[in-house]
C-alpha positions in Angstrom: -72.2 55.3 -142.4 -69.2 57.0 -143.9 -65.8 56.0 -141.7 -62.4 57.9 -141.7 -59.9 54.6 -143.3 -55.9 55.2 -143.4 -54.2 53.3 -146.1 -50.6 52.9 -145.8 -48.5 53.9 -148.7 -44.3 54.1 -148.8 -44.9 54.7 -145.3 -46.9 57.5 -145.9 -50.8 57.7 -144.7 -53.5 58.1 -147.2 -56.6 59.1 -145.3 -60.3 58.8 -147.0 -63.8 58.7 -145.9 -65.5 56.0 -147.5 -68.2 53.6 -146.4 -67.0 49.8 -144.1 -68.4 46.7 -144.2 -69.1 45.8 -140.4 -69.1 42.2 -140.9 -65.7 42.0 -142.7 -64.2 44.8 -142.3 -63.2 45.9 -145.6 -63.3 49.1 -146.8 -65.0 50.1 -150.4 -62.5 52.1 -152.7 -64.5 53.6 -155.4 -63.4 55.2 -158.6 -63.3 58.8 -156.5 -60.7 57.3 -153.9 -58.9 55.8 -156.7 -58.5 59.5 -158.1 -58.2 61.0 -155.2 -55.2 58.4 -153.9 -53.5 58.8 -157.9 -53.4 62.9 -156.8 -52.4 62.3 -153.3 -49.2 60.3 -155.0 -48.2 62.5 -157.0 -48.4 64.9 -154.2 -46.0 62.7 -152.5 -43.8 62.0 -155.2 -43.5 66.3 -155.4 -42.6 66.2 -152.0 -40.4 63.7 -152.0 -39.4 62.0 -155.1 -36.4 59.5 -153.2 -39.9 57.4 -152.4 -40.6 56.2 -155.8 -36.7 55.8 -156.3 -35.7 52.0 -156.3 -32.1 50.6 -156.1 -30.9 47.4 -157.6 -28.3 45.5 -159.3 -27.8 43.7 -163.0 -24.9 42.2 -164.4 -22.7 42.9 -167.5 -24.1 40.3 -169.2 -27.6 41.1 -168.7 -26.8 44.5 -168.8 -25.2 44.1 -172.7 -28.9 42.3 -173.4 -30.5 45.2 -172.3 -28.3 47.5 -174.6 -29.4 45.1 -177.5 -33.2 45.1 -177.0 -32.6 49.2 -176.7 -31.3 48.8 -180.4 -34.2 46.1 -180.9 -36.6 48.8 -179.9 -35.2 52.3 -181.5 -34.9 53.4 -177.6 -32.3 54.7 -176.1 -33.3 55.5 -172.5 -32.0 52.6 -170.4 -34.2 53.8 -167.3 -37.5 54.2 -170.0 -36.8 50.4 -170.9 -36.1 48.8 -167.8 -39.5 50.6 -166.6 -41.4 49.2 -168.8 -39.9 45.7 -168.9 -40.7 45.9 -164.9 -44.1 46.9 -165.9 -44.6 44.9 -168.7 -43.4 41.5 -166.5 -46.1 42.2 -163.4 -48.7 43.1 -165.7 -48.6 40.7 -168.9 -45.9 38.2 -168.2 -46.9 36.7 -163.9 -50.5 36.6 -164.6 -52.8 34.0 -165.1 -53.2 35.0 -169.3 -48.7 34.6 -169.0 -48.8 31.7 -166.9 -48.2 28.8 -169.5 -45.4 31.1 -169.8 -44.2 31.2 -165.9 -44.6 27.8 -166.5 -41.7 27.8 -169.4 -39.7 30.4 -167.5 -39.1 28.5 -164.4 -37.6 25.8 -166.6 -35.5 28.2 -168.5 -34.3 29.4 -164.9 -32.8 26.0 -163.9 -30.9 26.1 -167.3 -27.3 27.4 -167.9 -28.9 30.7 -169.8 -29.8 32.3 -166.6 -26.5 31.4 -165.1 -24.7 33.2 -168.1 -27.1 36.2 -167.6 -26.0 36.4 -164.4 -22.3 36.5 -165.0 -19.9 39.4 -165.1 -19.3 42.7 -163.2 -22.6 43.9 -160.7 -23.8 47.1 -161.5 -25.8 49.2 -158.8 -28.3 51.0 -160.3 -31.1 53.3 -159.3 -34.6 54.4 -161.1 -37.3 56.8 -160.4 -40.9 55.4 -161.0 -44.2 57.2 -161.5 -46.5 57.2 -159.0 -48.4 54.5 -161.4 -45.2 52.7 -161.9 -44.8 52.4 -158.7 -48.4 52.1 -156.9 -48.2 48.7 -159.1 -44.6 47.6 -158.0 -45.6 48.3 -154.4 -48.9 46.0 -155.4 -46.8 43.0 -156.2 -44.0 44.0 -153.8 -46.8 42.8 -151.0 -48.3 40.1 -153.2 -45.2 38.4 -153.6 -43.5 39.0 -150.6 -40.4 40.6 -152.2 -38.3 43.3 -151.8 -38.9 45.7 -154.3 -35.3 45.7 -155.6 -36.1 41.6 -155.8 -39.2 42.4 -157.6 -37.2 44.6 -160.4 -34.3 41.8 -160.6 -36.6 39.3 -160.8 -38.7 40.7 -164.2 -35.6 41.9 -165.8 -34.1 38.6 -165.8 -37.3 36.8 -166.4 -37.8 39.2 -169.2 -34.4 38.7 -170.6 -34.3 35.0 -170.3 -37.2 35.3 -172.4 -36.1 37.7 -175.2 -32.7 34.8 -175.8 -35.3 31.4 -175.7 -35.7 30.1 -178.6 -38.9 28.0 -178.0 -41.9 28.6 -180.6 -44.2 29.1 -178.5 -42.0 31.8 -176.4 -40.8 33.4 -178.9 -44.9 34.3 -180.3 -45.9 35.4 -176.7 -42.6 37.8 -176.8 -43.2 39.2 -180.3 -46.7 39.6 -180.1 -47.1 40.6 -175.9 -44.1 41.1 -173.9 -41.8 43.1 -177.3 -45.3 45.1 -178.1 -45.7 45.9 -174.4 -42.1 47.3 -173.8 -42.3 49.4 -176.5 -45.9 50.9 -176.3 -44.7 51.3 -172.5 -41.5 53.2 -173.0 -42.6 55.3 -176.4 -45.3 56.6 -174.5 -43.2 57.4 -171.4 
């Protein structure tokens, strides 16, 4: 039996008929609610496109690395690559094929590196996400618990620590994932 299910988006409510498990509850999202909820964003996003906008701070310094990997990429959209370094960090980097490299990162964040990334003048920022872009930051947003401001912060300094390590191992799993993900990402933006 079909049942009416709201799902809560950017405080918005998507509404679909689908079928419910009576024993758990859960409801079954099939490949037609999938495109049906993707046309229903962007639907939102024309309506109001201050939704998928998210606010956050960087420092000079990181802010000079970003300016470097632009130049390391041939890109020169700022919003394009901090996109797809937010993208590339939830959906490469904090997973469980990336974790060896969590692993490495949380040491790199108890080092002086960070600390100098983190130095200088704060500047506020804003960027406008895709409904894609931002159905997955929304995804993690809940996963993780964090804001998603936090959740941009955190991958462009993760990412960023990354791109100035000099460990072997790091520096392969930037070159061959994270560097080939950015780019890919924000070429075919």
């Amino acid at each position: 039996m079909k049942t009416t299910v709201e799902k809560e988006f950017l405080g918005n409510q998507f509404k679909y008929s689908t079928e419910v498990d009576e024993a758990t509850g859960k409801a079954l999202w099939t490949k037609e609610i999938d495109m049906q909820f993707s046309r229903w964003l962007h639907e939102l996003k024309n309506n109001d496109r201050e939704l998928f906008k998210i606010q956050y701070s960087i420092s000079s310094n990181a802010y000079e690395v970003i300016n470097r990997l632009k130049d390391l990429i041939g890109l020169y959209d700022e919003s394009l690559l901090v996109r797809a370094i937010t993208i590339t960090f939830i959906n490469h980097v904090d997973t469980r094929k990336g974790r060896v490299v969590i692993n490495k990162l949380s040491e790199y964040k108890k080092s002086s590196n960070l600390d100098v990334l983190k130095q200088g003048d704060i500047l506020k920022k804003n960027l406008y996400f895709s409904p894609s872009g931002m159905r997955d930051i929304e995804a993690y947003s809940k996963l993780t618990g964090l804001k998603k401001s936090a959740v941009m912060q955190n991958a462009l300094y993760s990412i960023l620590l990354l791109s100035i390590n000099e460990d072997a191992e790091i520096k392969k799993f930037w070159e061959e994932v994270i560097l080939s993900q950015i780019t890919v990402i924000a070429k075919a933006a």
